[in-house]
N, C-alpha and C positions, 0 to 999 in steps of 0.2 A: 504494500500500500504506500504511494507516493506521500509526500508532505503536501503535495497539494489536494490530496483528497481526503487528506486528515485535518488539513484546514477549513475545507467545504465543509465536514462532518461537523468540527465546532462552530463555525459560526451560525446554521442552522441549528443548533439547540439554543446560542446565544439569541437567536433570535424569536425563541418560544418565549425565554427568560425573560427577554426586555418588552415584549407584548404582555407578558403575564406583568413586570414593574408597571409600565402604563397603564394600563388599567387599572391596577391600585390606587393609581396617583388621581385616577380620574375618579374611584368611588371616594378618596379622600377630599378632593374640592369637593363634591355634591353635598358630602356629610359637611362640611365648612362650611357651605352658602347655606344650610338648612338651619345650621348653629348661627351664622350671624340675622336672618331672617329674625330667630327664635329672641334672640338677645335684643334687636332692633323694636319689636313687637314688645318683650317686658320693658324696657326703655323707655316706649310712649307710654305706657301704660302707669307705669310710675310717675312719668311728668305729668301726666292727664288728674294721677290719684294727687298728688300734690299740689300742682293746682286748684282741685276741688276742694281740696284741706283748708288752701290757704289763696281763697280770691285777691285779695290785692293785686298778686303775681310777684311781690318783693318777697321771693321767698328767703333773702338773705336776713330783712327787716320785718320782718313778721309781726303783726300786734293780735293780740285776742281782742274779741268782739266791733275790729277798726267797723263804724258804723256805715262811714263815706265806702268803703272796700263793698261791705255787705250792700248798700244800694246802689251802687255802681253794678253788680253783677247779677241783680234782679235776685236775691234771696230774702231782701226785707221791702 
């Protein structure tokens, strides 16, 4: 058996291997974009909850019962 036909022989497996890496790599982004989707969605989801917590929108300055806050955003 030549070296050149022992080199055809590996690089046809090598190239089962790097089809079988690619495809990993491609169910790895799907699961990534599924996670940052997920992450993006709890995200709003918190700024929307706190928001609601705290109408002003100054959630750094936050007052309890700010009255102007509360009719400004139609609760009182």
């Amino acid at each position: 058996m030549s070296f050149g036909r022992i080199s055809e022989i590996v690089q046809f497996f090598w190239m089962f291997e790097s089809h079988a890496q690619q495809r990993l790599a491609w169910d790895d982004a799907a699961e990534a974009r599924v996670a940052r989707m997920r992450a993006e969605g709890q995200a709003a989801a918190q700024l929307r909850a706190m928001l609601n917590a705290n109408p002003s929108g100054s959630l750094g300055h936050a007052k309890l019962n700010d009255i102007d806050a509360l009719k400004e955003s139609g609760l009182l």
